[in-house]
N, C-alpha and C positions, 0 to 999 in steps of 0.2 A: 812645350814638349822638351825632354831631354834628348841633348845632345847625343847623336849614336855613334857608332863607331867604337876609335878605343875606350869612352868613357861607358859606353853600353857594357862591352866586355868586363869593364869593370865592377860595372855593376853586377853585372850574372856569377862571379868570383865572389865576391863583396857578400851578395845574399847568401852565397854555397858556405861560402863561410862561418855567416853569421850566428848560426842555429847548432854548430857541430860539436861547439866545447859548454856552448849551453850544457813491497815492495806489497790468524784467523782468530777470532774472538767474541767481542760482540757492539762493535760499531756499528753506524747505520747502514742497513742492509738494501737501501734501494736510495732513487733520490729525495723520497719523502711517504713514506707509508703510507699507504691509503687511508684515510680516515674519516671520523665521521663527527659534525659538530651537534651540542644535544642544546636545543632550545625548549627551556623547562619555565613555563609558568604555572603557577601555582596560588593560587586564591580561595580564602578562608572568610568564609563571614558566619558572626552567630548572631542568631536574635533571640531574647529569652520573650517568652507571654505567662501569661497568669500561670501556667503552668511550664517549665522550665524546658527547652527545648533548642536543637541544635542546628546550624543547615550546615554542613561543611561541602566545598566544593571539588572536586574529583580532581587531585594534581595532575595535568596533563605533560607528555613529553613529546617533544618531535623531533627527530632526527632528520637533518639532512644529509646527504651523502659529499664530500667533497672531493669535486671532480680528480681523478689521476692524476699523477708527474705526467708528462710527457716523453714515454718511452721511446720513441724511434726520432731518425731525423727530422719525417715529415712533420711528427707532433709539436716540436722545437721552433718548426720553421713558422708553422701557423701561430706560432704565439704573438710572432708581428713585434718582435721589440728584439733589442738588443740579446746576448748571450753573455754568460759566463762560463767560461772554462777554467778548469785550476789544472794548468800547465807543470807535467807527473807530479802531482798533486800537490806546487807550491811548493818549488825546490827553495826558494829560499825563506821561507817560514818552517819548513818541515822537512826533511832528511829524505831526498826527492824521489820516488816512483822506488817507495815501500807502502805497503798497505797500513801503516799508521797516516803515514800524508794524504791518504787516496780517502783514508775515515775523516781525519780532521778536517779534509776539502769538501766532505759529503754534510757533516755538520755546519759548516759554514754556508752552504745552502746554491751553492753552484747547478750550473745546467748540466753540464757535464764533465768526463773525466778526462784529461790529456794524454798523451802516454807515447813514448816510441816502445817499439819489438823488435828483438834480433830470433835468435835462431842460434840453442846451442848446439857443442858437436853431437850430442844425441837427438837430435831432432827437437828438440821443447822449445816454444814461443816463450820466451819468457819477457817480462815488461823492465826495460833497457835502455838508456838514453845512449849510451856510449858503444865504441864493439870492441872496447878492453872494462875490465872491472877496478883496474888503476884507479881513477878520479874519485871512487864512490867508498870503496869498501876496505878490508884491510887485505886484501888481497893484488895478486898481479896477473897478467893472463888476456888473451883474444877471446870474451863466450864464445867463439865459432869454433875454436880448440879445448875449450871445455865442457864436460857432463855438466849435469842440472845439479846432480848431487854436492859437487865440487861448489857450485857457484850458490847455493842455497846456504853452505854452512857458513857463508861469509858474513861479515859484520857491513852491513848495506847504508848505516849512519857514521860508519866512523869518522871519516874526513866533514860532517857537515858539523858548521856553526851558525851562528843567529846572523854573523856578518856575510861568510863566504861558504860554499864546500872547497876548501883547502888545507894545506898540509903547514902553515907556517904559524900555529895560533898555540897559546898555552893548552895543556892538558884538561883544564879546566874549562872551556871554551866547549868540548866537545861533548856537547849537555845529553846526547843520545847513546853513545859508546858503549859498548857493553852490554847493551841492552838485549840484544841479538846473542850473544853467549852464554848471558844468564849472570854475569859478573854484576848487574845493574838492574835494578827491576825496572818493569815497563809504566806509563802510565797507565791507570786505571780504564778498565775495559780493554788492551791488550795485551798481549802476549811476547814472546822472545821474536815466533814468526812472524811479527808484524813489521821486524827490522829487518828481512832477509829479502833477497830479490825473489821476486811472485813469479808465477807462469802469468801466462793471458789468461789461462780457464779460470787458475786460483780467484781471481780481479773480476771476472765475470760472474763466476759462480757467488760470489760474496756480495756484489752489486747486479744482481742480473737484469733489473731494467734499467738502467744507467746508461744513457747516451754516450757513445764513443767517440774519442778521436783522436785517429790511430794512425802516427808516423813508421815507415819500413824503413828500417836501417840497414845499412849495405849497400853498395853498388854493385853491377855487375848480376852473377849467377845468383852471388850470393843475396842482394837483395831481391831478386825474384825467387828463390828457394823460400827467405822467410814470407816470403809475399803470400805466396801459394798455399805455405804452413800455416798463415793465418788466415786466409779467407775460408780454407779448408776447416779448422776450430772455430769461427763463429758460426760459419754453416750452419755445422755441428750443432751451435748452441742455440741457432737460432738469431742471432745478434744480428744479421748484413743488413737490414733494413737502421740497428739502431747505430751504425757507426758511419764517421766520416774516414777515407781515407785519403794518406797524404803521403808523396815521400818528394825527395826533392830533386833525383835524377830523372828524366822524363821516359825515359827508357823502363824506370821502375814503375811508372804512373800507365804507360800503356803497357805493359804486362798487367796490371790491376785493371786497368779496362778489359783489356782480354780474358782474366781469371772472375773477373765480377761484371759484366756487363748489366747496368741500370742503378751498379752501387753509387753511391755519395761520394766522389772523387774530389779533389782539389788538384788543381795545373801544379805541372811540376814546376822547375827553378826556370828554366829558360824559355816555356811557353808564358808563366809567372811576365816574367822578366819582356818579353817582348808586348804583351798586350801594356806593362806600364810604360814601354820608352816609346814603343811603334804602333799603339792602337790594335792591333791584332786579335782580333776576338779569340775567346778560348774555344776549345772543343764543346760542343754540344756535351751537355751533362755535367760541366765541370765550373759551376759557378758561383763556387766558394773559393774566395782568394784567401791564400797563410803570408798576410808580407809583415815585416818591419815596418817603422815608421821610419827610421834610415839606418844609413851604415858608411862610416868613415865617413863623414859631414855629407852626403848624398839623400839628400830626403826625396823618399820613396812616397809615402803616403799626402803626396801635395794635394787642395783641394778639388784642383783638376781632376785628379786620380779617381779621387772620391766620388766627385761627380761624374764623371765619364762610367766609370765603374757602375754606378746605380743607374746609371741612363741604362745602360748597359741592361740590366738584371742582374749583374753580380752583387753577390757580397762580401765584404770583407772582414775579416778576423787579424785582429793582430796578434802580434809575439813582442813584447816590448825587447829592446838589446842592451838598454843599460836599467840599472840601479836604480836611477835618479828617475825613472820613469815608471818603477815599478812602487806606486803609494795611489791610497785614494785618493787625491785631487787630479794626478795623473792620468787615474783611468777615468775620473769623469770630465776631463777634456778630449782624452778619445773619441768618448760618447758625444759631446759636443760637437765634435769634427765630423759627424756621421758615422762613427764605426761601427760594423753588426755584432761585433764580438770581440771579448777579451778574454785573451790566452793569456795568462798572467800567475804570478809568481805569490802572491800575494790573496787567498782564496776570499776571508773574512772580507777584506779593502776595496774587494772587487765586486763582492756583492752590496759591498752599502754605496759604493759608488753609482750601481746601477741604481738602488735605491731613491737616493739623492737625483739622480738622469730622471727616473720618470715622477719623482713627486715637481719637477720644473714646472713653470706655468708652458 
């Protein structure tokens, strides 16, 4: 067991940290269209007799139907295996939580979509990692002080490269730029609005059975305003049954128990934080953990954890925090370590990972 006290505190810091510096056409529209496989035989026989003559045999077809994606949480959970998630949809493969990453993460063949949500100053949920547009786009500005219109015309890839989303790389490096203005054409199958930052509805509407999971950004009022604004729009849409939610003050996570009572919750940062240093069971309903594997040489995810965890009935989802841990050999020692899910940066890598996890003996 870790040591408590001031190394606990550190760890409840260490996590809060860890996560905070970590948008229409015709992409795939769900997690996997429903479909139908046609098993077609087909047999010819001729016999000729004294008199010339034919037998041909009737080509038959059959269709079987192939079962759904698994729309809601409960469908995901009964699969009994590990998850993928492409974490806003694979910020560093794709120019992160714009609906071209949320397509390429759907074609790579993911469980589900990642995403955090702020709240601009007009009221719209929009899909948001950060609560300035600094990091992302070519713009500056708090979304809580900006309209939708303002933050939509922005350029939502222009800081992102194949290495970093950062601001120190040649010009040439910024292989999506422009794209969002019209200065640059998009790839094939979307559009300019594929570069822009999305609402929630836009991302719902376009994937509408697609498994959610859904961080609230803000502390305070403010993250329980966006809190409210988004239980309110899936409502709406019908989604609360297919999304997870998460945020990481605990103050935001029971406001979401109060606003959604029987939703898909994960423990915030400090209930998080006490069941791995103090055994502390979580709240009834809350039995999907969001942890790291560590932070600042503090490994979180020890096998103990693991196991304690499962003894438990939880499960665990990680968030990888470095680089070097976001490849497929990577995610498939996660999997080796028990983990129920990967929230990961890397959509394609993650799914052959899982691949590779269940063809093991």
């Amino acid at each position: 067991m870790l040591r408590r006290g001031s190394l606990g505190a550190l760890t409840i810091v260490a996590l809060l940290a860890a996560c905070s510096s970590d948008d229409e056409a015709s992409p795939p529209s769900s997690a996997a269209a429903s479909s139908s496989t046609s098993l077609t035989s087909t047999s010819t026989s001729t016999s000729s007799t004294t008199s010339t003559s034919t037998s041909t045999s009737t080509a038959t077809t059959t269709t079987v139907p192939t079962p759904a994606p698994p729309a809601t949480i409960a469908d995901l959970l009964a699969l009994e295996r590990p998850l993928v998630l492409a974490h806003t949809g694979g910020e560093d493969e794709f120019p992160g939580s714009t609906m071209f990453a949320f397509g390429e993460s759907m074609k790579a063949g993911v469980d589900m979509l990642d995403l955090n949500v702020a709240l601009t100053g007009d009221g719209v949920v929009i899909v948001q990692h950060d609560d300035t547009v600094d990091r992302t786009t070519n713009g500056t500005g708090d979304v809580w002080s900006m309209d939708l219109a303002t933050i939509q015309a922005l350029d939502n890839a222009y800081w992102f490269t194949t290495e970093c989303t950062c601001k120190d790389h040649p010009d040439a490096d910024y292989v999506y730029r422009g794209m969002r203005t019209g200065e640059v054409p998009p790839p094939a199958g979307y559009t300019a609005d594929d570069f822009a930052v999305p609402t929630l509805r836009q991302l719902v509407e376009r994937y509408p059975d697609v498994p959610l999971n859904v961080e609230i950004e803000g502390d305070g009022d403010r993250g329980v305003a966006t809190a409210t604004a988004t239980v309110v729009l899936l409502t709406e849409l019908g989604r609360m049954d297919a999304t997870v939610f998460s945020a990481f003050g605990d103050d935001i996570v029971a406001a979401l128990v109060q606003l959604a009572p029987g939703a898909e919750i994960s423990p915030g940062l400090g209930t998080s934080a006490a069941w791995v240093l103090s055994d502390e069971p979580l709240p009834a309903g809350q039995r999907i953990l969001q942890l790291p594997p560590e932070y600042e040489g503090l490994e979180v995810l020890t096998p103990e954890v693991i196991q304690r965890s499962h003894g438990a009935g939880y499960l665990i989802w990680v968030w990888p925090t470095e680089r070097a841990q976001e490849n497929q050999q990577a995610y498939l020692d996660f999997l080796n370590q028990g983990i129920d899910g990967l929230n990961i940066n890397f959509p394609a890598q993650g799914v052959a990972a899982l691949h590779d996890y269940l063809q093991q003996d």
